[in-house]
C-alpha positions in Angstrom: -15.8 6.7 -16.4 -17.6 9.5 -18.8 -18.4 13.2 -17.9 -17.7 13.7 -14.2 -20.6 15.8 -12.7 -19.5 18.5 -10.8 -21.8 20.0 -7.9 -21.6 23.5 -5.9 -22.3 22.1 -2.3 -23.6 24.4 0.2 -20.9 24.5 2.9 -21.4 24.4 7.0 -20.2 27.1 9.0 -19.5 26.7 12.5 -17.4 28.1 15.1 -14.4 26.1 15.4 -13.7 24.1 18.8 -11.1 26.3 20.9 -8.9 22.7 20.8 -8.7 23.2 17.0 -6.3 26.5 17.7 -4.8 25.7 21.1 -3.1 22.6 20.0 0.3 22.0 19.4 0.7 22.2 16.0 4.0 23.2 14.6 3.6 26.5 12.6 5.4 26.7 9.4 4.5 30.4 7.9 3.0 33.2 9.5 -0.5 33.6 7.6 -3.3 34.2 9.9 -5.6 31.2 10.7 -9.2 31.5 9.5 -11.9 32.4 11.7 -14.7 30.3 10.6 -14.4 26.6 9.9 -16.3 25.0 7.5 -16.9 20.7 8.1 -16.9 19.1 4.6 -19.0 15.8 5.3 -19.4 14.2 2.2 -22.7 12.2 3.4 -23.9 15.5 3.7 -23.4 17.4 0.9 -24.5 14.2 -1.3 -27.5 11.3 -0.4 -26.4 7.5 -1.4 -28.7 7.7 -4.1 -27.0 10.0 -5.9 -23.3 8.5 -5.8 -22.4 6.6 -9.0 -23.0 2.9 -8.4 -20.0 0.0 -8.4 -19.6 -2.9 -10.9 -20.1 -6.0 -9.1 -18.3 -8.0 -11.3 -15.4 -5.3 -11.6 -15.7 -3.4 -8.6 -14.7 -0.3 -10.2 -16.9 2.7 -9.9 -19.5 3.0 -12.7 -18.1 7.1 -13.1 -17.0 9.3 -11.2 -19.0 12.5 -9.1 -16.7 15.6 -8.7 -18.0 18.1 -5.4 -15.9 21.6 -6.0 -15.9 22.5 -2.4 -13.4 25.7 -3.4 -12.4 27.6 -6.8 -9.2 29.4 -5.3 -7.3 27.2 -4.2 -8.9 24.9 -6.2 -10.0 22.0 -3.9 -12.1 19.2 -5.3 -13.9 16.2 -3.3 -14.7 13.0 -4.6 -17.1 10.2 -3.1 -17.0 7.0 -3.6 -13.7 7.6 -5.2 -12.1 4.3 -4.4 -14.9 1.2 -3.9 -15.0 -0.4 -0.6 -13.5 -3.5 -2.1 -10.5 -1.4 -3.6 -10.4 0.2 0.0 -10.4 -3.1 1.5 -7.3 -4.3 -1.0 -4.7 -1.7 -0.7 -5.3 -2.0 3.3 -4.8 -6.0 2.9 -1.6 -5.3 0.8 0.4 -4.1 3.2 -0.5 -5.5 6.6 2.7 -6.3 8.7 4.5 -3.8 6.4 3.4 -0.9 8.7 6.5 1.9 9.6 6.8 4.5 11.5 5.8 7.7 9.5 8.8 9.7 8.7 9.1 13.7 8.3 11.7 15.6 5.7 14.4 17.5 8.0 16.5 19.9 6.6 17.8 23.4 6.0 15.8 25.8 3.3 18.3 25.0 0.6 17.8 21.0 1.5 13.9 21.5 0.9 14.3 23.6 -2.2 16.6 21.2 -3.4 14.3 18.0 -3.0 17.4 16.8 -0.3 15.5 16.5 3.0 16.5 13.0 5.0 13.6 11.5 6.5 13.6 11.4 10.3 11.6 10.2 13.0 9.5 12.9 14.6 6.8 14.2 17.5 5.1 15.7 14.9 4.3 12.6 12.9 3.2 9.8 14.6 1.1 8.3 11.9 2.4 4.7 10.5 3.1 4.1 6.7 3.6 1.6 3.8 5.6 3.2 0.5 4.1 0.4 -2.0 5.1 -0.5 -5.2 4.0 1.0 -8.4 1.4 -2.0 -10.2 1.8 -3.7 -7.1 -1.4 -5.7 -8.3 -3.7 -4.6 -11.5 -6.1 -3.3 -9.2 -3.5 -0.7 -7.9 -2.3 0.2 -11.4 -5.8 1.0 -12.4 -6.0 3.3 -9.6 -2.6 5.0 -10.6 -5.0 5.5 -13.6 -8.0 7.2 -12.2 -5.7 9.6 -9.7 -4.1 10.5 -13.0 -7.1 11.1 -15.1 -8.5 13.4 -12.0 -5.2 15.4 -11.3 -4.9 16.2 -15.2 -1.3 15.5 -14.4 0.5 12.8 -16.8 0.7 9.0 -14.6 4.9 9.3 -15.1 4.4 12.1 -12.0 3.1 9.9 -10.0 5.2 9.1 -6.5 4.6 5.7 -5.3 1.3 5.5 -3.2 2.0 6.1 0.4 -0.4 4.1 2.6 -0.9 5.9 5.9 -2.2 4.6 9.4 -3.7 6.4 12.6 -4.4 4.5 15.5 -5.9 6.7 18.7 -3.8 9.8 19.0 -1.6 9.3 16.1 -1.1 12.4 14.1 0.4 14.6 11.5 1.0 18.4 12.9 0.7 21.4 10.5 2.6 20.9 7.2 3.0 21.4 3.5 3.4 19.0 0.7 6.2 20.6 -0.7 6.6 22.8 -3.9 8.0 20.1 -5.9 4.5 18.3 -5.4 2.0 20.6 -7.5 -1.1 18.4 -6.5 -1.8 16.1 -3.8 -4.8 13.7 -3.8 -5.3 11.8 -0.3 -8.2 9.2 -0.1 -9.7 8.0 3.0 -9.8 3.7 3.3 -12.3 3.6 5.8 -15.2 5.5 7.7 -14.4 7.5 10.8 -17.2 7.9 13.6 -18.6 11.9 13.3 -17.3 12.2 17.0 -14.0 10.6 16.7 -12.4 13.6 14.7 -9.2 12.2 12.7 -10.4 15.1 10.1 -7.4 16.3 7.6 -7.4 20.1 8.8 -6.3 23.4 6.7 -6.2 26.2 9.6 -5.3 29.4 6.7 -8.6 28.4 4.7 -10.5 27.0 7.3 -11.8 23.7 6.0 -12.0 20.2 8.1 -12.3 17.5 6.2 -14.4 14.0 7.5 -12.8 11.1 6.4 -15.8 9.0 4.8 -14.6 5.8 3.3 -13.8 5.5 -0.3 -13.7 9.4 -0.6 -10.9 11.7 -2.1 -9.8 15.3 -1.7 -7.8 16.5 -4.3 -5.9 20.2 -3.9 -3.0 21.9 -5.0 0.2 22.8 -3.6 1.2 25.3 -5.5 0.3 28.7 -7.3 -0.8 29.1 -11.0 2.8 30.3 -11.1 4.3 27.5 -9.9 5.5 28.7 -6.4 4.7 26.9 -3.0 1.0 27.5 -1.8 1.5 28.5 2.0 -2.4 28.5 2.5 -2.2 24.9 1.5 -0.3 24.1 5.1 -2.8 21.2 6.5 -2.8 18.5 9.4 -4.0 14.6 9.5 -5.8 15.0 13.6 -5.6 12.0 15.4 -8.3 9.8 15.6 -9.9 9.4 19.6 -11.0 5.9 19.5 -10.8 4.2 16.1 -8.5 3.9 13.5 -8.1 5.9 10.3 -6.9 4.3 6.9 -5.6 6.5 4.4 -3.3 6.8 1.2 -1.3 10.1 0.1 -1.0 10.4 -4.1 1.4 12.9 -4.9 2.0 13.9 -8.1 6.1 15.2 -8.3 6.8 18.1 -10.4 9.0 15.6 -12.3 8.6 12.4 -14.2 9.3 9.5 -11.3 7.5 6.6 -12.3 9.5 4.4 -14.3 9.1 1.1 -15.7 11.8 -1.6 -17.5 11.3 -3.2 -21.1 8.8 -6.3 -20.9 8.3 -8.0 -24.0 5.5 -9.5 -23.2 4.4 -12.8 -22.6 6.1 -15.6 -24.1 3.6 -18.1 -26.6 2.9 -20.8 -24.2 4.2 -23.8 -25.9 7.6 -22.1 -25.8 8.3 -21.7 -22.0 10.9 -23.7 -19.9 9.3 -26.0 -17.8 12.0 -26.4 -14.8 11.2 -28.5 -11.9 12.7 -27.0 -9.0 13.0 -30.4 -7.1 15.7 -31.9 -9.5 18.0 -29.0 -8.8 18.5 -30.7 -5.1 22.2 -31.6 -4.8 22.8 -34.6 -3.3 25.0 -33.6 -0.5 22.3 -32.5 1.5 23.9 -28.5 1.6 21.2 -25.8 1.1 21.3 -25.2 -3.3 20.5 -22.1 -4.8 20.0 -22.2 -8.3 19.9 -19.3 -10.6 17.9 -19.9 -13.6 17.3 -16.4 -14.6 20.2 -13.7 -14.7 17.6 -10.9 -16.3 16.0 -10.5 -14.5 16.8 -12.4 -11.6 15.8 -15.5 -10.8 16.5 -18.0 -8.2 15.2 -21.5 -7.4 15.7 -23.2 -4.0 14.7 -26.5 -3.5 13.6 -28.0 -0.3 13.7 -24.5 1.3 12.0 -25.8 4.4 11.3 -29.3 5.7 8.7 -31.6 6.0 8.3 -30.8 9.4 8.2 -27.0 9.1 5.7 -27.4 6.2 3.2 -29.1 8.3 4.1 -26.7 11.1 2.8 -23.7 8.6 0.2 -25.6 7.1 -1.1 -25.7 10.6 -0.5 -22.2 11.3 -2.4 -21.1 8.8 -5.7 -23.5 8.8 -6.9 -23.2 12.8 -9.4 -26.1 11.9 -9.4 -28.7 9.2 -12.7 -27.1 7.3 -11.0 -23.7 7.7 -12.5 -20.8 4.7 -12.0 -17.4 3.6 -14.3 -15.4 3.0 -16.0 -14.9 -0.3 -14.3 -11.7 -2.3 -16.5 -10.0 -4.3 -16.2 -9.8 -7.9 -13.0 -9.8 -9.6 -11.4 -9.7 -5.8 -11.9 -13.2 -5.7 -9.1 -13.7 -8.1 -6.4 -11.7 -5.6 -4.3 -13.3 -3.6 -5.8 -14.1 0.0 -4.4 -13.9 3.0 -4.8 -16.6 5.4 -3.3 -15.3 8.2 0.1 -12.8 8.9 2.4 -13.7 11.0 4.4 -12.5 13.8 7.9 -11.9 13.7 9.7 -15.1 15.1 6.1 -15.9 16.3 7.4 -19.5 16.7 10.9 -21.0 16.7 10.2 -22.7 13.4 9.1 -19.2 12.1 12.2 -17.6 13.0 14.4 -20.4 11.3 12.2 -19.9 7.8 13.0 -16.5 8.8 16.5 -16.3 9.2 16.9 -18.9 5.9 14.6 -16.7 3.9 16.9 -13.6 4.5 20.2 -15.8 3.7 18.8 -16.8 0.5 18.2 -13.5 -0.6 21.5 -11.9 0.6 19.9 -9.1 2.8 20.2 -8.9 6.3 17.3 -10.3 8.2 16.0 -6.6 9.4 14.7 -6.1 5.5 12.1 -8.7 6.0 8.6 -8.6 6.7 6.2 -10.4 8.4 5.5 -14.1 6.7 2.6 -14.5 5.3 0.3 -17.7 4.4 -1.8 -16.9 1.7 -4.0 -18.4 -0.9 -1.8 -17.8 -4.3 -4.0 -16.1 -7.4 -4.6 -18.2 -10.7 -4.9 -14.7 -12.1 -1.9 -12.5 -14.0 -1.4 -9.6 -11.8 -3.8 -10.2 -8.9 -0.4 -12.1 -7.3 0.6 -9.1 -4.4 4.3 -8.5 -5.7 5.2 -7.5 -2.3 6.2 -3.6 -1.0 9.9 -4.1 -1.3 12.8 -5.0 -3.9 12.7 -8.5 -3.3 9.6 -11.2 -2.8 10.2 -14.9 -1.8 7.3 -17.5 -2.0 7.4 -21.2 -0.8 5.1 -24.0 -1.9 3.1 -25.5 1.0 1.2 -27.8 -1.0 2.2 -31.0 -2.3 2.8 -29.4 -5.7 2.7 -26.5 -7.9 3.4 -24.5 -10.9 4.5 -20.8 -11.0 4.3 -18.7 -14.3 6.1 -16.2 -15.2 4.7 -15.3 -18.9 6.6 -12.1 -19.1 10.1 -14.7 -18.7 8.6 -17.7 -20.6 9.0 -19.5 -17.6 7.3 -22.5 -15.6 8.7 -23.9 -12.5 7.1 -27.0 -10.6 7.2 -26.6 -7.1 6.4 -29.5 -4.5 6.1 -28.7 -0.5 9.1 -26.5 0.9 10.6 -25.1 -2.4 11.2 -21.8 -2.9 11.3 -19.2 -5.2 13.1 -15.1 -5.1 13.4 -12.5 -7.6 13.6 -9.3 -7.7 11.0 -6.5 -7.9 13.1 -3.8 -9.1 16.0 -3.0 -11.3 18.3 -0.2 -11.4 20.0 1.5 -14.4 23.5 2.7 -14.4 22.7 6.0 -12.5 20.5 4.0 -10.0 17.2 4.9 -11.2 14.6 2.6 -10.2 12.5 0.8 -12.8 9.8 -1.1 -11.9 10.5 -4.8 -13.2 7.1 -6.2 -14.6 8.5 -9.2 -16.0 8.4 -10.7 -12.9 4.4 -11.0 -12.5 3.7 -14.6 -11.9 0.6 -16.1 -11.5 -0.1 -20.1 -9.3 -1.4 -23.2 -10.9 -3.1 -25.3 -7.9 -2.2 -29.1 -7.8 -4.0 -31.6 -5.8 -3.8 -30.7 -2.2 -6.7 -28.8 -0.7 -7.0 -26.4 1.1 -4.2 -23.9 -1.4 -1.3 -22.4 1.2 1.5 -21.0 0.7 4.5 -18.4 2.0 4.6 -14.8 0.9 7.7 -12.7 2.2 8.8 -9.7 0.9 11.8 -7.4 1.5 11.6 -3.7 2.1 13.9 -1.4 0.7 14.9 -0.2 4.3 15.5 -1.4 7.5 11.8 -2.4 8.0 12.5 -4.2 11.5 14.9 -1.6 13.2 12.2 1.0 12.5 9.3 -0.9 13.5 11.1 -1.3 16.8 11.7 2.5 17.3 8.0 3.1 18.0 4.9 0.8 19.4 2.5 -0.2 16.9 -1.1 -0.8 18.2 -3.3 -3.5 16.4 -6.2 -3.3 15.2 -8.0 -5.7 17.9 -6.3 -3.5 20.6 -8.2 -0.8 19.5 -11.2 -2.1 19.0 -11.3 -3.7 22.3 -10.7 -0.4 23.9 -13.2 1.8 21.5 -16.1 -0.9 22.7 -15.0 -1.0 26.5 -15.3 3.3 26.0 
């Protein structure tokens, strides 16, 4: 990106509303509030003209524009951090994937010791979406530029932890923890000026407008290494809109882990396997390993002719049906067509309830289905949140590549494929399994559908169920009719 430029802004002062310090926030140390509160707007501390432009054809910021809005703690703001189309991407990656936001409960020795369980709580009632690292190349390039900004090595780097607000969904007063030395959090989309949803730090005083695309960076500890307690902060709900989010934390230890990949195989030496001719004859459900390392699996005739016009029709409202054009190298992503609701139809919950028995997890791991348009593209394919990711060919055929395996399977309508995301090592340390990115040769059959479904690694359906989530159109209809 080149020299960052770095501005002094001139700050506002106002007198804080009386709501900021009456509300029930839960109090965590005993250092006086401030008195003063000073807004950070980005839009006004910098004009539009001055903000880096985007690539088109990427849609990468051209550089980067650093605002030091303090020098102790040292807190740092960043416009334009993320592009709208990068904004737009990580919000698309995990739709349906949405949780209840969880808080770490524990004694003093728990939290010291990096041992808190994560629990429901009042004083959380945000939703979130742990995705994976590299879920796509555009997310690993963003693990990049969080990296380059923090000045902290990319192997700290938790997993990015997608956060959602709908009207009156919060995050009381809390700390990061002392065994997160920086925290970055970037802001997904704009937030009317009246609508607060402001990230708040009562001890300094500073309230925080979330402006699309922008990033705050601060620390969470001392230059000694102990926990900042100034640093205590809280994500204020949102009145009317929605507030997109992500929170980048960089672990005081190395956590981001990734398994050999040897690269991709020479072309002319892949298996070609055709996924149809491992059908058994006896008409029983066949599911045929073809890779132990990692693994694998190939089901043929997944779904029926039946249920593959049934999705195909799911997906395409109208015979002429288009998505919209993606700009620059987004048009090479994956596209969603349309997510689906859990059990949304009967046929939906039987694909369902098969997807889940091929993989051997219980049904309450899986996500919402989705029909997508697959990517031609190495690594624009959405590997999925979880551990494990299924697709199924709606079209009349297919290929799927894995490079990174030196593998080609031919798919026609209703196979399937599953593999793992993930592997562990002996002492069950994630690694991120990269061998596994695929990318989709089209046949004949227009317009391109097909089945995404992913797998969580937790009980994604039993905590969905523990709070309600509000959709987007719900709140839209309700911010227009305010």
């Amino acid at each position: 990106f080149g020299a960052a430029q770095v501005l002094q802004p001139p700050l506002i002062f106002q007198k804080p509303p009386e709501r900021f310090w009456r509300s029930q926030l839960m109090v965590v140390n005993d250092l006086p509030y401030a008195e003063t509160l000073r807004v950070v707007d980005v839009k006004a501390l910098v004009s539009e003209e001055e903000i880096p432009p985007v690539d088109p054809a990427t849609c990468c910021p051209t550089r980067l524009m650093a605002v030091k809005v303090s020098k102790d703690p040292d807190i740092t703001v960043f416009p334009k951090f993320f592009s709208e189309a990068e904004c737009d991407h990580l919000v698309g990656l995990v739709e349906g994937y949405w949780m209840p936001s969880l808080v770490g409960a524990g004694d003093e020795k728990a939290y010291k010791n990096e041992k808190l369980e994560n629990t429901l709580s009042k004083t959380r009632t945000s939703w979130s979406c742990m995705m994976r690292y590299a879920q796509t190349d555009i997310v690993e390039r963003l693990e990049h530029r969080l990296s380059g900004v923090s000045g902290i090595p990319l192997q700290h780097l938790e997993r990015l932890n997608m956060v959602r607000y709908s009207p009156g969904e919060l995050f009381n007063i809390h700390h990061d923890g002392h065994f997160r030395p920086r925290t970055v959090f970037v802001y997904l989309n704009d937030v009317p000026e009246d609508d607060e949803g402001d990230t708040f730090f009562p001890v300094l005083g500073y309230s925080f407008r979330p402006t699309r695309g922008t990033a705050v960076m601060w620390p969470n500890v001392t230059v000694d290494g102990k926990e900042d307690a100034r640093m205590i902060h809280a994500g204020r709900a949102p009145l009317k809109n929605i507030k997109y989010g992500v929170n980048c934390f960089f672990n005081a230890k190395p956590i981001r882990f990734f398994g050999d990949n040897p690269g991709a195989f020479p072309e002319d030496s892949m298996a070609r396997v055709v996924v149809r001719d491992q059908l058994s004859g006896d008409g029983v459900l066949s599911v045929c390993s073809v890779s132990k390392s990692p693994n694998i699996v190939a089901v043929p005739c997944l779904i029926g002719a039946e249920e593959v016009a049934h999705f195909r029709k799911l997906a395409l409202p109208s015979a002429d049906a288009t998505l919209e054009a993606a700009p620059g190298m987004m048009e090479s992503v994956t596209r969603t067509w349309r997510t689906l609701a859990a059990g949304e139809t009967p046929e939906v919950e039987q694909v369902e309830a098969r997807v889940a028995a091929v993989t051997g997890l219980p049904i309450g791991y899986l996500g919402r289905l989705r029909l997508v348009k697959p990517s031609s593209k190495l690594g624009y394919s959405n590997r999925g949140c979880g551990q494990k990711s299924v697709y199924i060919c709606l079209s009349e055929s297919e290929e799927v590549v894995f490079p990174n395996c030196g593998l080609r399977f031919v798919l026609a309508a209703g196979d399937a494929l599953c593999w793992y995301n993930v592997s562990w090592t002996e002492d069950e340390v994630p690694m991120e399994d990269t061998r596994t990115y695929r990318f989709h040769l089209q046949g004949s059959q227009e317009p391109y559908v097909g089945i995404d479904a992913f797998l969580h690694e937790q009980l994604l359906r039993e905590q969905q169920s523990k709070r309600y989530f509000v959709p987007d159109s719900a709140v839209g209809k309700a911010a227009q009719g305010a």
